[in-house]
C-alpha positions as CSV (number, residue, x, y, z in Angstrom):
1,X,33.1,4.4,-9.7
2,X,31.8,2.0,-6.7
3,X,28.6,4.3,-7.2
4,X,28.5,2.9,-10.3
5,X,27.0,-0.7,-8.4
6,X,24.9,0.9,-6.0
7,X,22.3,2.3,-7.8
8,X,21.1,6.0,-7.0
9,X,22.8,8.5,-4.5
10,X,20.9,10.8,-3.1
11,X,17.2,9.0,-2.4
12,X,17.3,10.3,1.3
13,X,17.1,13.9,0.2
14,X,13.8,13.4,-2.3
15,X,11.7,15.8,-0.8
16,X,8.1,13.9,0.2
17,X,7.6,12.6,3.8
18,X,7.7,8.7,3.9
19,X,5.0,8.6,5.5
20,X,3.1,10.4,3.0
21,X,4.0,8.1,0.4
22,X,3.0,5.0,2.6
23,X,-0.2,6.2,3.6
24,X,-1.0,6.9,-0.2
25,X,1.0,3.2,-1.2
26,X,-1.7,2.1,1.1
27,X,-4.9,3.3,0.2
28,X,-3.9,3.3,-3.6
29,X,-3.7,-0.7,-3.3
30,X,-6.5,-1.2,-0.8
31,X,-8.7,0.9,-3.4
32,X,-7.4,-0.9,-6.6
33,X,-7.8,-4.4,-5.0
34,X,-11.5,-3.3,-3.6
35,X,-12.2,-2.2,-6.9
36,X,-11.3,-5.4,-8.7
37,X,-13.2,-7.3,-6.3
38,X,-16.6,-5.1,-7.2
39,X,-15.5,-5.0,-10.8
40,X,-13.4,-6.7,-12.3
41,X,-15.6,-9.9,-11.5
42,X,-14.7,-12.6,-14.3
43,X,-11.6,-13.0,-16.4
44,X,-10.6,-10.5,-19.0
45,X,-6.6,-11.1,-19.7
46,X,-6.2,-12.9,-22.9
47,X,-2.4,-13.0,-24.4
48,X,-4.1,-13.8,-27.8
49,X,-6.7,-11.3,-27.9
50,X,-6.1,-9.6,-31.5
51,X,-4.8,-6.4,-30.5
52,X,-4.2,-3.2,-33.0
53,X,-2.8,-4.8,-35.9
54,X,0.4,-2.6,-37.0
55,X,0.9,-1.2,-40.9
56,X,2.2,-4.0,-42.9
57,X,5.5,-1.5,-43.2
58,X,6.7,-1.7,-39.6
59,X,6.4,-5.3,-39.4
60,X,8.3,-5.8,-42.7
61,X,10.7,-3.5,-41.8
62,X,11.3,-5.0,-37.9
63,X,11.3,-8.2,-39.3
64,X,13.3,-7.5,-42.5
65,X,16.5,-9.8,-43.0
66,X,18.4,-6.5,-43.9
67,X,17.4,-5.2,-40.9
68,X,18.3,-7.8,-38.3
69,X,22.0,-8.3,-40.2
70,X,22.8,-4.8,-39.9
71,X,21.7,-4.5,-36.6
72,X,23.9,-7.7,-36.2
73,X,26.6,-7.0,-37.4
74,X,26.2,-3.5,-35.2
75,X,26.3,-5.3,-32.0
76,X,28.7,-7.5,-32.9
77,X,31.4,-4.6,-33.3
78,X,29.9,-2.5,-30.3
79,X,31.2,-5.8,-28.3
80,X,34.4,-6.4,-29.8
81,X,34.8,-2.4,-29.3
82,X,34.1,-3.0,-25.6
83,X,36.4,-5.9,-25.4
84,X,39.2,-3.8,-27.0
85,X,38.5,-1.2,-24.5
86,X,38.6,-3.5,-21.5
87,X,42.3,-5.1,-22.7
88,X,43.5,-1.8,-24.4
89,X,42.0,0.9,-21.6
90,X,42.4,2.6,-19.0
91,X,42.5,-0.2,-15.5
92,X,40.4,3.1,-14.1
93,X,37.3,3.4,-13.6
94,X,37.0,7.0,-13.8
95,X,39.0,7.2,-17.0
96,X,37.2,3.4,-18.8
97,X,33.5,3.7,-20.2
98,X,33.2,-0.7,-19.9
99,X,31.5,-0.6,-16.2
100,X,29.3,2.3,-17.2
101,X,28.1,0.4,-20.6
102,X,27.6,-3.0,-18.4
103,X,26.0,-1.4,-15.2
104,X,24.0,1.4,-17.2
105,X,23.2,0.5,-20.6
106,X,23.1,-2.9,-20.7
107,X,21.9,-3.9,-17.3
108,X,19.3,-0.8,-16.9
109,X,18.9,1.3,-20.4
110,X,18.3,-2.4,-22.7
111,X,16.3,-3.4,-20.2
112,X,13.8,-0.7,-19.9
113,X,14.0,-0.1,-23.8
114,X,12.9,-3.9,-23.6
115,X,9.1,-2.4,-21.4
116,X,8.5,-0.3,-24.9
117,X,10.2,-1.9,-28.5
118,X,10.1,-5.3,-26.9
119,X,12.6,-8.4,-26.3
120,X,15.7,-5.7,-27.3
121,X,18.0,-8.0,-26.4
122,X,17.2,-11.0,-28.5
123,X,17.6,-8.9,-31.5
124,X,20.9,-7.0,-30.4
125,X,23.0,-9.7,-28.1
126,X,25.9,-10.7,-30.3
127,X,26.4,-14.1,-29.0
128,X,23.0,-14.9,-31.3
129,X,24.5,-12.6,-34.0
130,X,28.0,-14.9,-33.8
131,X,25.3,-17.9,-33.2
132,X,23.6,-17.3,-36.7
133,X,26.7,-16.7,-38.6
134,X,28.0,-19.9,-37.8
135,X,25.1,-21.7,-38.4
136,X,25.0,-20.2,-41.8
137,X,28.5,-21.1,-42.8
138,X,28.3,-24.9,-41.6
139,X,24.7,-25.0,-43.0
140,X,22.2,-26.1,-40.2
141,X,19.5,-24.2,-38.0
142,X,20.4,-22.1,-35.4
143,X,17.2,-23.8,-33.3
144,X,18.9,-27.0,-33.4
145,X,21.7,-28.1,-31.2
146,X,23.7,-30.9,-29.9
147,X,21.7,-32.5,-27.1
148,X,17.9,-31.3,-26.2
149,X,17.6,-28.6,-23.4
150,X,16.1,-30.7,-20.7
151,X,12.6,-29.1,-19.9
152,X,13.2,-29.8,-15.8
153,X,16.1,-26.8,-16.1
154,X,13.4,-24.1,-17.1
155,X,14.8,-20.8,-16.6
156,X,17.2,-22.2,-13.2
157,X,20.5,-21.6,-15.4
158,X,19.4,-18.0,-16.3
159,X,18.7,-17.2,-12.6
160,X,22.3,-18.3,-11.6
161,X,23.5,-16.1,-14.6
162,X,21.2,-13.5,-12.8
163,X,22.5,-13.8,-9.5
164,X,26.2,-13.7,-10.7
165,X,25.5,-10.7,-12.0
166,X,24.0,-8.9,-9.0
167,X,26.8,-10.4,-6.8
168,X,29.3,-8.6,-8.9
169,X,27.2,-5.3,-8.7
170,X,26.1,-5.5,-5.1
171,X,28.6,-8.0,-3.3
172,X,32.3,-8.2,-5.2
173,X,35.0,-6.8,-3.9
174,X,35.5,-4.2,-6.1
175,X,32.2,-3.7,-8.4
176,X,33.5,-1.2,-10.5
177,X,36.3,-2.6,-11.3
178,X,37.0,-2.5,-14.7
179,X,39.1,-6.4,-15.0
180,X,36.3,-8.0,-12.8
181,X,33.9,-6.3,-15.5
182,X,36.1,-7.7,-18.2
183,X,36.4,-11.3,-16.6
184,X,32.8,-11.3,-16.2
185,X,31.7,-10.4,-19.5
186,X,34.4,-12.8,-20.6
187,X,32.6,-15.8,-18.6
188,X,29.3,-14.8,-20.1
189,X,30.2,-14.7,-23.5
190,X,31.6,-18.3,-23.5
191,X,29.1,-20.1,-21.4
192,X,26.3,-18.3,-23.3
193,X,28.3,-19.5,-26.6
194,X,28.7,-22.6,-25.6
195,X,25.3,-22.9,-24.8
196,X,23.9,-21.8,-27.8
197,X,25.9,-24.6,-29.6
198,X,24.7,-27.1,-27.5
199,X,20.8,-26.8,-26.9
200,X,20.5,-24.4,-30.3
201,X,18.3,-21.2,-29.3
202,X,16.2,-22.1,-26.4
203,X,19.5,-22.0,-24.2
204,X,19.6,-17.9,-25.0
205,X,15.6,-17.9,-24.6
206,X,15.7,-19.4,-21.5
207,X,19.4,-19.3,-20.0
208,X,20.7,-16.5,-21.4
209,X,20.2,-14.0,-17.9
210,X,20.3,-11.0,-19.9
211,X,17.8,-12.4,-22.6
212,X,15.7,-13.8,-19.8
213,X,15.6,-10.5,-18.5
214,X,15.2,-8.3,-21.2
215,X,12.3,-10.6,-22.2
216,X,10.3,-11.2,-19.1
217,X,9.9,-6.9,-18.7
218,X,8.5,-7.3,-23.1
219,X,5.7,-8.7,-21.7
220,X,4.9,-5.4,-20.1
221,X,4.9,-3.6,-22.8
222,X,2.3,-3.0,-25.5
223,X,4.1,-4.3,-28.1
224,X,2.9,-8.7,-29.4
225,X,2.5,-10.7,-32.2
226,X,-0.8,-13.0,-33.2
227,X,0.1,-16.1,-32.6
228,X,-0.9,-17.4,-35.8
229,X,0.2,-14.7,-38.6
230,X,3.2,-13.6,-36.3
231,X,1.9,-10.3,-37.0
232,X,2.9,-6.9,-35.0
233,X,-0.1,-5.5,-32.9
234,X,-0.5,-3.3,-29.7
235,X,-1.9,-5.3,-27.2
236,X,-3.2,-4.1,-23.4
237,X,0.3,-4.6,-21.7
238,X,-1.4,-6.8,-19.2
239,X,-2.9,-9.2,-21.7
240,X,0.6,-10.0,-23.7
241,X,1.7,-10.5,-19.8
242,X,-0.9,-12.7,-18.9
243,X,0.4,-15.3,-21.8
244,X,4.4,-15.3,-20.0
245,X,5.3,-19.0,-20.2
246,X,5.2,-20.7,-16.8
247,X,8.8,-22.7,-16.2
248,X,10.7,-23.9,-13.2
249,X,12.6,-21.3,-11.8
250,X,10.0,-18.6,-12.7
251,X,9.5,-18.1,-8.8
252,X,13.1,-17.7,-8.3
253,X,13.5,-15.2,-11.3
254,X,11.2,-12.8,-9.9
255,X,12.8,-13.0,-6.8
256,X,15.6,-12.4,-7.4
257,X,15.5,-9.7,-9.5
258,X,13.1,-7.8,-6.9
259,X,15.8,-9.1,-4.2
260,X,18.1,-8.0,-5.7
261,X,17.2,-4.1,-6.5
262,X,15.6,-3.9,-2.7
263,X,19.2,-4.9,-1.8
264,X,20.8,-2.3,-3.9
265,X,19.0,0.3,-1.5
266,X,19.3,-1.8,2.1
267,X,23.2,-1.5,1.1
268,X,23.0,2.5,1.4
269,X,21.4,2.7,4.4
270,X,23.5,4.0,7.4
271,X,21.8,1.2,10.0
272,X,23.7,-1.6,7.0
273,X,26.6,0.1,6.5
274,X,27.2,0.3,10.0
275,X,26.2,-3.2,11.2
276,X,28.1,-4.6,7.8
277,X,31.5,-2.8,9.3
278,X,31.0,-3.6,12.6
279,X,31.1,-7.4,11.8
280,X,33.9,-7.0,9.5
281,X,36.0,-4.7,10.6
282,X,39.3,-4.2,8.0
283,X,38.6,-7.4,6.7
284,X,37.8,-7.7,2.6
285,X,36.7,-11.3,2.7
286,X,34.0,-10.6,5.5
287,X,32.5,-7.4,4.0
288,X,32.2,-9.8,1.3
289,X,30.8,-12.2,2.6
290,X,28.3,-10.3,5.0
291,X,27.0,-8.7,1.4
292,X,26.6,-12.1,0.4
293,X,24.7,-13.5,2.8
294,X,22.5,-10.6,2.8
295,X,21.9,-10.2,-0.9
296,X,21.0,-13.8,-0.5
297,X,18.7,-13.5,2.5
298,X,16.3,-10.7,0.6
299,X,16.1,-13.0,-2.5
300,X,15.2,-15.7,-0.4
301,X,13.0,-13.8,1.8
302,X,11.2,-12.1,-1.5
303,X,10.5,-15.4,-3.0
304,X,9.4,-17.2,0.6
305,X,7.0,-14.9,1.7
306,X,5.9,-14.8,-1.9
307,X,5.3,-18.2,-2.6
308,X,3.6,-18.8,1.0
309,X,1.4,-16.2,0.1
310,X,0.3,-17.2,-3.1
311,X,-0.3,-20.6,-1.8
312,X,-2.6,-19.4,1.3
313,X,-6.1,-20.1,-0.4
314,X,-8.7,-22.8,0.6
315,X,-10.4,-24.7,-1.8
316,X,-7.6,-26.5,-3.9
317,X,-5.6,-29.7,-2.7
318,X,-1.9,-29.5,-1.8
319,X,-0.9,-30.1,-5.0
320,X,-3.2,-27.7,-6.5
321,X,-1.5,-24.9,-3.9
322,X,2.3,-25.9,-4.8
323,X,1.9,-24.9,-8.4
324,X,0.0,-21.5,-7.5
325,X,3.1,-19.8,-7.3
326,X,5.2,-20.1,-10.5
327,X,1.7,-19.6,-12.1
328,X,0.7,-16.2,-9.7
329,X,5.1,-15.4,-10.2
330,X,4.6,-13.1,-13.7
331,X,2.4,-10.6,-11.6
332,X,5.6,-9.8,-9.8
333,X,7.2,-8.3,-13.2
334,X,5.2,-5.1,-13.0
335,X,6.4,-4.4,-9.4
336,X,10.1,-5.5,-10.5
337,X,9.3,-2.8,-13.4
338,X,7.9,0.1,-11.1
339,X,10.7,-0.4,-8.9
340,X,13.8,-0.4,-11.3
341,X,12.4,2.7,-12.8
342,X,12.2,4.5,-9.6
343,X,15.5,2.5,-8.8
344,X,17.7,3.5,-11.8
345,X,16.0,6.1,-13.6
346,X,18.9,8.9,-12.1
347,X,21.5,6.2,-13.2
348,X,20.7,6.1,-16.4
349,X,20.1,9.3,-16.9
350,X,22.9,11.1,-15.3
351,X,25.5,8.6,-15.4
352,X,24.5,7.2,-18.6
353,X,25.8,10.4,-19.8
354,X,29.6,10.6,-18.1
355,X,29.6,6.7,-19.4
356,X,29.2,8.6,-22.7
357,X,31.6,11.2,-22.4
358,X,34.1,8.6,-21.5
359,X,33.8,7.5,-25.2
360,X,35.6,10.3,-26.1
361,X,38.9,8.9,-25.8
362,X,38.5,5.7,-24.7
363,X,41.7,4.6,-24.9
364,X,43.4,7.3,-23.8
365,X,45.0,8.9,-27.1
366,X,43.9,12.3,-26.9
367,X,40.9,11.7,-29.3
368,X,37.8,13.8,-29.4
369,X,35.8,11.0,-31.2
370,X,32.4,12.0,-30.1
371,X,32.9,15.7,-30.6
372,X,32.0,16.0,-27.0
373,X,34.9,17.3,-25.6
374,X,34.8,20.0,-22.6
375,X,30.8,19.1,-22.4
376,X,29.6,18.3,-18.8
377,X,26.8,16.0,-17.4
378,X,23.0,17.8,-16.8
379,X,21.7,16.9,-13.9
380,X,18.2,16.9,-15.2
381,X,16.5,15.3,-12.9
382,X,18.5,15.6,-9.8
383,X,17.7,19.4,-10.4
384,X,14.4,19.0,-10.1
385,X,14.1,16.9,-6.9
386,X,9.9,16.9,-6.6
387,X,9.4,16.1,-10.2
388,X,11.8,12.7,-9.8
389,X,10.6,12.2,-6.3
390,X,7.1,12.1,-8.0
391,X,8.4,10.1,-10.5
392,X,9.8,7.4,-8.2
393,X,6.6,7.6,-6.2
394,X,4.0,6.9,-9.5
395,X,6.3,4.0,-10.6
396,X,6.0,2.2,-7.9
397,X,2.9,2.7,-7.2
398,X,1.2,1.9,-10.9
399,X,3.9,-1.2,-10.8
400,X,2.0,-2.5,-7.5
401,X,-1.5,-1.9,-8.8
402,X,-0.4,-3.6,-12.1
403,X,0.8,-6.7,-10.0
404,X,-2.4,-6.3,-7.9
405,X,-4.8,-6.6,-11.4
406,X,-2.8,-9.1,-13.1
407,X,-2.7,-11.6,-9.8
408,X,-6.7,-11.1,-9.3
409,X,-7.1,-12.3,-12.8
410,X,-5.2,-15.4,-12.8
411,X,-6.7,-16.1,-9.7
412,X,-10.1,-15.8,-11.4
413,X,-8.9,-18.7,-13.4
414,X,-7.2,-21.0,-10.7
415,X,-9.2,-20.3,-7.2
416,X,-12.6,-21.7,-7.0
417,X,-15.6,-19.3,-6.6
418,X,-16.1,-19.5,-3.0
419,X,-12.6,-18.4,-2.3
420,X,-11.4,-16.0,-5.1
421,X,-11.3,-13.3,-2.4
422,X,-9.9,-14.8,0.4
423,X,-7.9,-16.8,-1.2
424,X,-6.1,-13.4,-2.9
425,X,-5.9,-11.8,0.6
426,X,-2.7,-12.9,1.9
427,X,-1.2,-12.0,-2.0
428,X,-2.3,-8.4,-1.6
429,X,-1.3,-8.2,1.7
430,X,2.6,-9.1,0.8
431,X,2.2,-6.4,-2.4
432,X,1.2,-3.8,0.2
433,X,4.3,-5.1,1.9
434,X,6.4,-5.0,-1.2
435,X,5.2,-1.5,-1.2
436,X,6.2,-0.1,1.9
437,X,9.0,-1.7,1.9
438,X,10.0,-0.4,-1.7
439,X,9.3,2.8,-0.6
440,X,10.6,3.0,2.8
441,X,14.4,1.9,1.4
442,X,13.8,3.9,-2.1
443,X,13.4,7.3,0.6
444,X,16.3,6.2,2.1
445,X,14.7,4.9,5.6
């Protein structure tokens, strides 16, 4: 079940040369940003423009009171059916679904049904669900809490929650484990309930990790409301991303999400593996701690190089510069997209469906409760290795050139006409660096 917390095995056999794909990661984002520079010559993102306004009958019914309770109430037993499963279960993780429900559906399946129906997770997390029913019963708004959430935090406490998260997929001990699962889940559950009581909503908006998460990849998607009328539309992805809020910690969210999933595939190289044993021999604590320090050092070297780059224009003052990266940082979320695609799509996928079959008989009792007994995992993709290495290539690609577009339009707006193209030159050189580098660990080195 370790396999279950390092992402995709297999990426080394995916059957295009790597230097093939560089070459074309190359010339695909030389072109796009030539393009842009030729073209796309003013501003053209707008997070209000009106869209496609949706039949009256899909908003009511999304935004239906019936709705939202069932759906509720639906998440609220899935969790205490989880929880049941992590006391009552199987300690294995070959025999216990709860790491495959964290690890694929929530962390990877919610979050890319979150690029299509929107913020999934603010409708289905039943800490808001618990959150509402409480405030109901004692009468107040679920908005309004016991102190104000103190704008200087931003997003900073849902990037720890982030970080603790990828640590116990990519760094613990014993990922897979299905009682550090339960532990953590357990932890999450009553900071993010003590927080909601506290600050009211804005602590799950903006320190819920999950939430956070789930959220910041909606604004990829084509799904937005008008910001008067709260009405449904489809918008251009690009333009409801152009209108993500800028807080502190929004450079440090990016980064460590991209860190983080670039880790994921350093860790299964051979040269890693190797140098990681080397320097800590039998020793537990220091494998630990050498994944540590390394998960660390990509997040940090993600969000450096990024913010350096973003800040390498002429034209502005220094304090102009220092607050060009948390407003350039939301063009990262298409390359964080493109890349946990190509990352996880196997995962979820292929593994999403023994985490199924393990629901079964969850707790061991000989149940068939699924009527999926004796059924086997397809291995639809991994049958079909140029199709998924295509796959992984495009999303990566389209992530990158995404980034590329929506960086050159907010520079439109911030750098001053003499230096929107030089000033955006050290930005598109670190994305085609994002890109090789995606690539070079997705193909396995």
């Amino acid at each position: 079940m370790t396999s279950l917390a390092h992402g995709i095995d297999g990426a080394a056999d995916l059957p295009i040369p790597l230097s093939y794909a560089l070459i074309g990661a190359a010339w695909t984002l030389t072109f796009s940003f030539a393009v842009l520079l030729v073209v796309w010559r003013r501003p053209r993102l707008d997070p209000d423009s009106p869209g496609v306004l949706l039949p009256a009958v899909v908003g009511s019914m999304v935004d239906s009171r019936t709705v939202r309770a069932l759906i509720a109430a639906a998440s609220v037993v899935a969790a205490s059916v989880v929880g049941l499963i992590v006391v009552s279960g199987s300690p294995s993780p070959q025999r216990n679904p709860v790491p495959g429900v964290v690890y694929i559906y929530l962390w990877v399946g919610v979050m890319l049904a979150s690029l299509l129906l929107g913020p999934v997770w603010k409708v289905v997390s039943p800490v808001r669900a618990i959150h509402r029913f409480g405030c109901l019963m004692s009468g107040r708004s679920p908005d309004d809490g016991v102190f104000g959430y103190p704008s200087s935090w931003g997003c900073r406490p849902a990037v720890l929650g982030l970080f603790a998260f990828v640590w116990l997929e990519l760094a613990a001990p014993d990922p897979g484990s299905v009682a550090a699962v339960g532990w953590w889940l357990l932890g999450y559950v009553l900071i993010t309930s003590a927080g909601t009581v506290l600050f009211g909503t804005v602590w799950a908006e903006r320190a819920d990790p999950f939430e956070v998460y789930s959220s910041l990849l909606a604004r990829l998607g084509p799904l937005g409301r008008r910001r008067r009328s709260g009405a449904l539309v489809l918008r251009a992805p690009l333009n409801n991303l152009a209108g993500t809020p800028v807080l502190p910690g929004s450079v440090a969210l990016a980064a460590t999400l991209l860190g983080s999933t670039a880790f994921d595939s350093l860790s299964a190289l051979p040269a890693w593996r190797n140098l990681r044993d080397s320097l800590s021999g039998d020793s537990v604590v220091a494998a630990t701690m050498i994944r540590t320090i390394g998960l660390l050092t990509v997040i940090l070297v993600v969000g450096t190089v990024f913010s350096l780059s973003a800040r390498a224009t002429g034209g502005l003052d220094r304090v102009e510069r220092a607050r060009l990266p948390g407003l350039l940082a939301h063009s990262i979320t298409p390359i964080i997209a493109g890349y946990v695609i190509a990352h996880y799509l196997t995962f979820l996928v292929e593994k999403g469906q023994n985490t199924l079959l393990l629901f079964e008989d969850p707790l061991q009792r000989g149940w068939n409760l699924l009527g999926l007994a004796g059924h086997r995992v397809h291995y639809v993709l991994s049958n079909h290795p140029s199709v998924l290495a295509t796959t992984k290539v495009l999303a990566v690609l389209t992530g990158h050139v995404l980034g590329v577009t929506a960086a050159h339009d907010r520079c439109l707006y911030l750098l001053p006409p003499a230096h929107r193209a030089t000033g955006q030159l050290a930005l598109m050189l670190t994305m085609v660096g994002f890109t090789f580098t995606g690539l070079y660990l997705l193909f396995g080195g």
